[in-house]
C-alpha positions as CSV (number, residue, x, y, z in Angstrom):
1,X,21.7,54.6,0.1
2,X,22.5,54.7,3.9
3,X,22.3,57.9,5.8
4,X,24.0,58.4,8.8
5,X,24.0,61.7,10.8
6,X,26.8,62.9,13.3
7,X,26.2,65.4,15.6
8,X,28.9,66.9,18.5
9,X,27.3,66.6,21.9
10,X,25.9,70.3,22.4
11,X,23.6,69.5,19.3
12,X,19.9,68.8,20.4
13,X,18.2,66.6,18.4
14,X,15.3,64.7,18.3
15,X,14.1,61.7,16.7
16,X,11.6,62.9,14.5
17,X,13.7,65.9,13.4
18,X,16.4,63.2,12.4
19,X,13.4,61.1,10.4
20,X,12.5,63.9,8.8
21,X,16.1,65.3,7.8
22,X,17.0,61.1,6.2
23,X,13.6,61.7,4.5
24,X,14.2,65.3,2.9
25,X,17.6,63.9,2.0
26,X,16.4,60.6,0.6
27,X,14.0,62.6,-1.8
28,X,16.4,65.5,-2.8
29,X,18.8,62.7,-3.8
30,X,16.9,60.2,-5.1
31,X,18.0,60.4,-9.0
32,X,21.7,59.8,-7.8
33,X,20.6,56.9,-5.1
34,X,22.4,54.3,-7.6
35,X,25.7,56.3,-6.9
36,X,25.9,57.1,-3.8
37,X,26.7,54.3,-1.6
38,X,26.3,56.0,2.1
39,X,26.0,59.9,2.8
40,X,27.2,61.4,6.2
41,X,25.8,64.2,7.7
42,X,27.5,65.8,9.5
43,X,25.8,68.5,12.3
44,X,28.2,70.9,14.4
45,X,27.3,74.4,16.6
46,X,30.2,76.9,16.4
47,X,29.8,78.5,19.5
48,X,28.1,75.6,21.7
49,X,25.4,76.8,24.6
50,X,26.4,80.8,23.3
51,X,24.5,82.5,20.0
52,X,25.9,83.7,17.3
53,X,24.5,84.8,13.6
54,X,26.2,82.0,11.5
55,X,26.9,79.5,13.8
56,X,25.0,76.2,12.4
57,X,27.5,74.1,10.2
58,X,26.2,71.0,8.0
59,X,28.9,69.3,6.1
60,X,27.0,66.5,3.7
61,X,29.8,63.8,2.9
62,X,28.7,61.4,-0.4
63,X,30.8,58.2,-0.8
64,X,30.1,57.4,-4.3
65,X,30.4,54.0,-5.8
66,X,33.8,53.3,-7.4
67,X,34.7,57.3,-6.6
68,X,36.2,59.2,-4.3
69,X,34.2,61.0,-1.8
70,X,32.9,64.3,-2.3
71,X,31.8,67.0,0.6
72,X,30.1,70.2,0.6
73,X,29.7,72.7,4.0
74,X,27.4,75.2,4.2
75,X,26.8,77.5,7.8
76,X,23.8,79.0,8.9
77,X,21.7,80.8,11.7
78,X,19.5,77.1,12.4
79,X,20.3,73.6,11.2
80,X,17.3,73.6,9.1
81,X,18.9,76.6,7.0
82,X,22.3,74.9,7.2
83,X,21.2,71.6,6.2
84,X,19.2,72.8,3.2
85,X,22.0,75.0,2.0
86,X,24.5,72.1,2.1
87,X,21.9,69.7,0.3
88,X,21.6,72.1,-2.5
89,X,25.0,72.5,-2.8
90,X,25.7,69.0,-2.9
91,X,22.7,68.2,-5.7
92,X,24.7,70.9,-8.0
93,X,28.0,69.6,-7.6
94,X,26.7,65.4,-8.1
95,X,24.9,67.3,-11.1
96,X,28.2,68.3,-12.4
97,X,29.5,65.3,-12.2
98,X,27.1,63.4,-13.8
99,X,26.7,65.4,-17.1
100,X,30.7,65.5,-17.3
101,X,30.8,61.5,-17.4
102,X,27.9,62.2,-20.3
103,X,29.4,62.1,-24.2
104,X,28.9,65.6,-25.9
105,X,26.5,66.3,-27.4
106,X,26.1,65.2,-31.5
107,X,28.7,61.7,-30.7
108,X,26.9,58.3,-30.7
109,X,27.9,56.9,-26.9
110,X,27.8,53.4,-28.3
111,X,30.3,54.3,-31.1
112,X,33.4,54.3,-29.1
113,X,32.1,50.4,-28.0
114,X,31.8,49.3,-31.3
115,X,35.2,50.6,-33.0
């Protein structure tokens, strides 16, 4: 899985922030790594040099294999907070996903194969 993060120019960032933010997402993706083929991040500050309570934006961006790409945004006070949020988010809706392409429960997967 590739990570690669986007940030407008009034966003401060620093190397080992960035290391740890593809690390964090690496892990808290890791049982979907198979279907996602690259995941943009996203980073964006509402109101630039001024402050403001929910200002932070993380949009999280999955291209999935042999699927159309799916994107969650989540705002916050800090990037950490916004960036969590938007993880979480995406986990839940890739968990959707997953146990939708799953057969219900009590029919044999294999049995629509072998008729």
């Amino acid at each position: 899985m590739q990570i690669q993060v986007n940030t407008v120019k009034n966003v401060d960032t620093t190397p080992e922030w960035l290391a740890s933010l593809e690390e964090q997402l690496t892990s808290s993706l890791a049982r979907f790594r198979d279907g996602i083929t690259r995941l943009e991040v996203h980073l964006r500050d509402a109101n630039g040099d001024k402050s403001g309570a929910v200002d932070k934006e993380c949009m999280l961006e999955a291209r999935l294999a042999g699927r159309d790409p799916v994107a969650v945004i989540h705002k916050a006070d800090r990037f950490e907070r916004a960036v969590s949020g938007a993880r979480d988010k995406l986990v839940r809706l890739l968990s959707r996903q997953v146990a939708r392409q799953r057969p219900p429960k009590g029919q044999d997967p294999f049995e629509a194969v072998l008729t």
